[in-house]
C-alpha positions as CSV (number, residue, x, y, z in Angstrom):
1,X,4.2,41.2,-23.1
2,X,4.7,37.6,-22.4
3,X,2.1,34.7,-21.5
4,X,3.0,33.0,-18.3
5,X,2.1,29.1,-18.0
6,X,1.2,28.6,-14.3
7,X,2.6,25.5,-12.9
8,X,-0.3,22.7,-12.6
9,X,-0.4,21.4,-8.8
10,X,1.5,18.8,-8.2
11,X,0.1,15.1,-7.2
12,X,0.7,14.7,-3.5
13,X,-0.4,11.0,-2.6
14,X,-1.4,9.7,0.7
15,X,0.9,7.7,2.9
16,X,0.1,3.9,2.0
17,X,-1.5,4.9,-1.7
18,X,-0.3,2.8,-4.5
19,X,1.4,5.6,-7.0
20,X,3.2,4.9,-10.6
21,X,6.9,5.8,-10.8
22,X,6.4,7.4,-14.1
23,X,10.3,7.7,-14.2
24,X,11.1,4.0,-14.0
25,X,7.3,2.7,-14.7
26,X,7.7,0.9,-11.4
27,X,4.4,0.7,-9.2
28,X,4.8,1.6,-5.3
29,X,3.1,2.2,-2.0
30,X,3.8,6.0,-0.9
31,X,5.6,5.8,2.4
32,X,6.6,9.8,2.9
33,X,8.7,13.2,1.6
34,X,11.9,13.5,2.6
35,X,14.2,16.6,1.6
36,X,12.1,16.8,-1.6
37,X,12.1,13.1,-2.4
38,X,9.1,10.5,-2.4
39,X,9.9,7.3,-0.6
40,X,8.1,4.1,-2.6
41,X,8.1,0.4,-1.4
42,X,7.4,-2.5,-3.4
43,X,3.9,-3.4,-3.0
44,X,5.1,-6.9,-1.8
45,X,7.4,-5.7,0.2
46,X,11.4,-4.8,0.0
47,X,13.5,-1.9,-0.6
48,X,12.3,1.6,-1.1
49,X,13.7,3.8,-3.8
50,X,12.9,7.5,-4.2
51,X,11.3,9.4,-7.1
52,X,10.9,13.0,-7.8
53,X,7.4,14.3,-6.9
54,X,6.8,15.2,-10.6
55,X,7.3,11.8,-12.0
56,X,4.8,10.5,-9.1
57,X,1.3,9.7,-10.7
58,X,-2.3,8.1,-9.4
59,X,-1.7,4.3,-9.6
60,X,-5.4,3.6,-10.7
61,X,-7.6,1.3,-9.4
62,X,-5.8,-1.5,-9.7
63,X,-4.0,-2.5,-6.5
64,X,-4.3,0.5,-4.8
65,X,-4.5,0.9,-1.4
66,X,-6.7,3.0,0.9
67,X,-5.6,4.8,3.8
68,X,-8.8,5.4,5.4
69,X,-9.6,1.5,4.9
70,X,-11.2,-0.5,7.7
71,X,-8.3,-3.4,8.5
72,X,-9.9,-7.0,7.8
73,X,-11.4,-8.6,10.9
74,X,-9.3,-11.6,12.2
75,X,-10.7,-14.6,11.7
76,X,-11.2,-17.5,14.4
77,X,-11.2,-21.0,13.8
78,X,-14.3,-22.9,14.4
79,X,-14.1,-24.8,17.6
80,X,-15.6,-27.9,18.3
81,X,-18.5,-28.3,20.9
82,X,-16.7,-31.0,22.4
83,X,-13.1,-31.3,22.4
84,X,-13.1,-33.9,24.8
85,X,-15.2,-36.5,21.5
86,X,-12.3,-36.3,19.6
87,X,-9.8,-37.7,22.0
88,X,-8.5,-41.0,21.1
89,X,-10.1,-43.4,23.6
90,X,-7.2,-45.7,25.3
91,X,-7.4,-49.5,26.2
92,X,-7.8,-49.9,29.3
């Protein structure tokens, strides 16, 4: 009779989660799963490179990116109560 090691579940990250490239050590942002394949970005931006699902880990905390994350409010400059005060004032 032989003992039978079941498979652990593979990691399946969330589209914009930072992830590890355990292959390559390179750090990514998930994009999606193509015909078996992860799709990674550089975290600044550039070209994506795949990776096998089983050398896809967790990032950690450090950079990563939340899905579910409420996008920053835009921020407005501070207007002046009178534009008209800081007009130059011409010779007449």
């Amino acid at each position: 009779m032989s003992i039978r090691k079941r498979a652990a579940a593979a990691y399946r990250p969330r589209v914009g989660q930072s992830v590890l490239d355990t292959r390559t050590g390179r750090t990514g942002i998930y994009m999606d799963t193509i015909g078996g394949e992860h799709y990674l970005r550089p975290p600044e931006g550039g070209c994506e490179w795949t990776a096998r699902p089983e050398h896809v880990a967790p990032a950690g905390d450090t950079g990563e990116v939340e899905a579910d994350a409420e996008p920053a409010a835009p921020t407005r400059p501070v207007s002046r109560a009178d534009p008209a005060s800081s007009a130059p004032a011409h010779a007449a």
